[in-house]
LOTORZA-491443 format. One record per residue (C-alpha): residue in three letters; chain; y negated, x, z negated. Coordinates in steps of 0.5 Angstrom, whole numbers. Layout:
! LOTORZA-491443
<ALA, A, <Y, X, Z>>
...
END
This chain:
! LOTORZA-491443
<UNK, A, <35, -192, 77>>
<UNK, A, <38, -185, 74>>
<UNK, A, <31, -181, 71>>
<UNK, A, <36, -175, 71>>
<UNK, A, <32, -168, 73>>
<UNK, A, <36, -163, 75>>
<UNK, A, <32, -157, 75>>
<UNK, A, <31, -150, 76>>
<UNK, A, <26, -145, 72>>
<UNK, A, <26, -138, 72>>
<UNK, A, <19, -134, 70>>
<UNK, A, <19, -126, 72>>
<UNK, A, <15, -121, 69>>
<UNK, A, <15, -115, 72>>
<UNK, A, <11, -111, 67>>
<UNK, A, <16, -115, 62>>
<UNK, A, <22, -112, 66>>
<UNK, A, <18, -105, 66>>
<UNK, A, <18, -105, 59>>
<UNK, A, <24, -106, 58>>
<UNK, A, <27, -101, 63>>
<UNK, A, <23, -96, 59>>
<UNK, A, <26, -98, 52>>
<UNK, A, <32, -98, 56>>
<UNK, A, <31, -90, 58>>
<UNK, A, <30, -89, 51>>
<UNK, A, <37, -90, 49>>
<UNK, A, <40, -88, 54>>
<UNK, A, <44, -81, 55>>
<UNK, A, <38, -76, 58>>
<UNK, A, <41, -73, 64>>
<UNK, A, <38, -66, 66>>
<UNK, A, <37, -67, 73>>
<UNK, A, <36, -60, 77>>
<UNK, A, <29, -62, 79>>
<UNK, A, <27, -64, 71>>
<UNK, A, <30, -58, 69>>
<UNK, A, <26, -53, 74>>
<UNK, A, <19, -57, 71>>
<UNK, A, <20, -55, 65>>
<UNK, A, <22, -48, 65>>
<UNK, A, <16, -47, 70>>
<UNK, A, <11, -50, 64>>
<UNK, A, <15, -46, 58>>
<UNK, A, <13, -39, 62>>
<UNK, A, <6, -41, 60>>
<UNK, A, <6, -44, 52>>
<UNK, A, <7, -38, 49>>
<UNK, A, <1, -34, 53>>
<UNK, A, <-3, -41, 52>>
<UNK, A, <-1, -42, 44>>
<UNK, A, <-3, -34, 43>>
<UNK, A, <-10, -34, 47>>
<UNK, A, <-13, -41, 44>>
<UNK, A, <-11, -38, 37>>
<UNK, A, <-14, -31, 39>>
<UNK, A, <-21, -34, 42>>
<UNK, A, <-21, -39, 36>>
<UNK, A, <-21, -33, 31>>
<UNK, A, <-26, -29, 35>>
<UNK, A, <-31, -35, 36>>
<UNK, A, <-30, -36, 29>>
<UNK, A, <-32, -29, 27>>
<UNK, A, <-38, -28, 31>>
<UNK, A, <-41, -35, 28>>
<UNK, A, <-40, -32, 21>>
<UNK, A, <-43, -25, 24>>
<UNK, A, <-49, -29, 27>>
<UNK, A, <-49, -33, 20>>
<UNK, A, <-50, -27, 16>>
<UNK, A, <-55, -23, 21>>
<UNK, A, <-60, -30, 20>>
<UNK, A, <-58, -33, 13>>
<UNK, A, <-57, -27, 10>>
<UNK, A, <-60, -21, 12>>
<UNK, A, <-62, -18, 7>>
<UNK, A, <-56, -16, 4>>
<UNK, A, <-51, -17, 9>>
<UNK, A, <-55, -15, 16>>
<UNK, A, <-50, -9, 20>>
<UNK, A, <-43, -12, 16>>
<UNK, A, <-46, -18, 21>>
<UNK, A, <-46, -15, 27>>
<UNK, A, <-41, -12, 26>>
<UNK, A, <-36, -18, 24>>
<UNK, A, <-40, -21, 30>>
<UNK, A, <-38, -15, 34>>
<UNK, A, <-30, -16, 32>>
<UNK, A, <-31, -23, 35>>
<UNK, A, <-34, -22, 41>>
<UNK, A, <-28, -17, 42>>
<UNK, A, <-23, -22, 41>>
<UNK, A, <-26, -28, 45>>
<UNK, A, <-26, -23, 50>>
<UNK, A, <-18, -20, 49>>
<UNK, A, <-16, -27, 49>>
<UNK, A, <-15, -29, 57>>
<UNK, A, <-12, -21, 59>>
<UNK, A, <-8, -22, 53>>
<UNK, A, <-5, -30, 56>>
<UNK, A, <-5, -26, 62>>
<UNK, A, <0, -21, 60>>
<UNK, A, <4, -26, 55>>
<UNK, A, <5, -31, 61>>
<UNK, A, <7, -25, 66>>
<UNK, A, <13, -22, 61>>
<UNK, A, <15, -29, 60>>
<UNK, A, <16, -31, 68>>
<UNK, A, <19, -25, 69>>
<UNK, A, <24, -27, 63>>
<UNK, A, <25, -33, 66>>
<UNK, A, <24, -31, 73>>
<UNK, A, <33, -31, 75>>
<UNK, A, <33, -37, 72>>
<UNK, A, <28, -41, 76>>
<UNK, A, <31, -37, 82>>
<UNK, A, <38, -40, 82>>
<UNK, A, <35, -47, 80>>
<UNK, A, <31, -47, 86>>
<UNK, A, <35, -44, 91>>
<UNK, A, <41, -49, 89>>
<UNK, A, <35, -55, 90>>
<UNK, A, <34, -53, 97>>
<UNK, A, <40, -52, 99>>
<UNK, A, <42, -59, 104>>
<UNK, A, <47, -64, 101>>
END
């Protein structure tokens, strides 16, 4: 009698054939897609005012504390220059989201002929 074993093994790994899918995307040639592209020019209309406003709220709270600080620590000697550094800090928390505001407004309306022509050609039929 023959011991002869013809068989046939394959294993399947969906997360393994993913990962390789993903390394795989990596290295290939980025294809700007119409869609991808509008993403993106929408999310850059807000960067810049997001950056500018973060920046200018972190500098103000900064300066309140340090007005706060020198009202209570050090209040003999520097009592009014604290209120008013904290007074400078209240007024730059406050100025940071109509200044995102305004920032992310301009930026749209740079952008704005852009994003039209992209969505026009997307919702034109095949």
């Amino acid at each position: 009698m023959e011991n002869r074993k013809d068989t046939f093994t394959y294993t399947y790994s969906a997360a393994q054939q993913e990962e390789i899918e993903n390394i795989r995307k990596k290295y290939m040639p980025k294809e700007q897609d119409k869609m991808e592209q509008l993403r993106r020019l929408d999310q850059s209309a807000t960067k810049k005012g997001t950056l500018i406003s973060l920046v200018v709220g972190i500098i103000g709270c900064l300066l309140l504390g340090v007005g706060m600080c020198c009202t209570m620590v050090w209040m003999e000697q520097l009592f009014i220059p604290g209120i008013i550094i904290g007074v400078i800090g209240i007024a730059a928390v406050a100025v940071a989201y109509p200044a995102y505001i305004s920032i992310t407004k301009k930026e749209r309306e740079k952008i704005a002929p852009q994003i039209l022509k992209l969505t026009e050609e997307l919702s034109q039929p095949e």
